[in-house]
N, C-alpha and C positions, 0 to 999 in steps of 0.2 A: 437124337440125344446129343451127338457131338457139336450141334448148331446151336443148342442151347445153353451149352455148358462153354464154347465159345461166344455168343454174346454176353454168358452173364462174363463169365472174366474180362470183354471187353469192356464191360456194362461197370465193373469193378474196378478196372484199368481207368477208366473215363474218372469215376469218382474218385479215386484216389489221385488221378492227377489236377484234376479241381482243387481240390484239397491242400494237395501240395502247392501249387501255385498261389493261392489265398496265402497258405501259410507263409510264403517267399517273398508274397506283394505284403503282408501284415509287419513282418521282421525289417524289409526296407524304407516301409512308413514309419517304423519304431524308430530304428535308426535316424531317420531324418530329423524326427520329433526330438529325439535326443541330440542330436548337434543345435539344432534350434533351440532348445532351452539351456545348453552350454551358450552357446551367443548372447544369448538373455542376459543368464546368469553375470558374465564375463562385463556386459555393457553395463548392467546392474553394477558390478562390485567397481567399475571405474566411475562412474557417476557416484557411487557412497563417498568415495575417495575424493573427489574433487566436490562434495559435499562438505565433508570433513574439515577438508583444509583453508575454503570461503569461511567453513563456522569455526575454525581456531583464528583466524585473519579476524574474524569481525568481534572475538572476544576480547582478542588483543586489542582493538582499535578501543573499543568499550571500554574495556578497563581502562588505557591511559584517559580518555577523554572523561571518565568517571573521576580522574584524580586531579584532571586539571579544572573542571567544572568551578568548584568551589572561588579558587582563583579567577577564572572571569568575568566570574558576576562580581564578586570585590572588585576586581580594576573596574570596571565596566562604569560602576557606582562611584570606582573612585575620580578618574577620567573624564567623565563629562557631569558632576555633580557640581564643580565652581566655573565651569564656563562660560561666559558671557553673550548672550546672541546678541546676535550682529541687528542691526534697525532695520533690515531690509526682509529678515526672516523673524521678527519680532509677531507677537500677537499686536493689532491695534485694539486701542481700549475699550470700542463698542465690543467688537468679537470678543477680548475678555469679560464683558459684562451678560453679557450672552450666554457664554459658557456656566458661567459662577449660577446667572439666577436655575438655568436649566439642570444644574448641578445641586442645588439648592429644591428646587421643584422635585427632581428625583428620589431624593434624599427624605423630602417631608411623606410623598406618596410609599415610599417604603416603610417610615415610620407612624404610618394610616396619617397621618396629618394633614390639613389642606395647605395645599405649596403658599409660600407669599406671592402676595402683587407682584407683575412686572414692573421696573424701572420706566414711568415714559415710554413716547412711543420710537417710531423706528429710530435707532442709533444713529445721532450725526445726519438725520433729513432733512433737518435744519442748512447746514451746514452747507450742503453740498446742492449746486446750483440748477435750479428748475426742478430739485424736489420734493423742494420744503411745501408743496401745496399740489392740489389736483391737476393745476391744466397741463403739466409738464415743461 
């Protein structure tokens, strides 16, 4: 009888210190878990912060460049609207005739219409030596 009622208390002893120690290793995982999500938290609320202050910076920028807007596109227009190009960055006249009928072409196919004739043939083939004709 005494060997019985010593191993159950041993038997007791055993499971209660199981018991205990899970609960001691559960309470130090808690704790861990909670310093770790204070970390979180902590890198979180710095990052909102220097979230914040990029988005007041970039409203700021917004906003001025919102009020000068209006004002660039006026100089912009007003700046280079009587300036004179220089003859060396000038369109020549076939390339402007090019553009216009192509421009012209465009214009009729959007309004269902069939484009006009092109002007002649290549621009200035004439003109320009060995090939105004086939042999080169």
């Amino acid at each position: 009888m005494r060997t019985e009622l010593f191993l159950s208390a041993a038997g007791i002893a055993a499971i209660g210190a199981f018991g205990s120690g899970w609960f001691v290793r559960d309470l130090i995982a808690d704790r861990a878990e909670a310093r770790s999500a204070a970390r979180l938290a902590e890198s979180h609320a710095v990052a909102q912060r220097a979230l914040e202050r990029q988005s007041r910076a970039f409203e700021t920028e917004r906003r001025t460049l919102e009020a000068l807007r209006p004002q660039s596109r006026a100089l912009i227009r007003e700046a280079y609207h009587d300036i004179p190009v220089s003859a060396d960055c000038a369109v020549r006249p076939d390339v402007l005739r090019l553009l216009e009928d192509a421009r012209a072409r465009a214009n009729a196919a959007a309004a269902g219409q069939s484009g006009e004739p092109v002007h002649g043939g290549p621009a200035g083939a004439a003109d320009r030596p060995g090939e105004g004709h086939l042999g080169g």
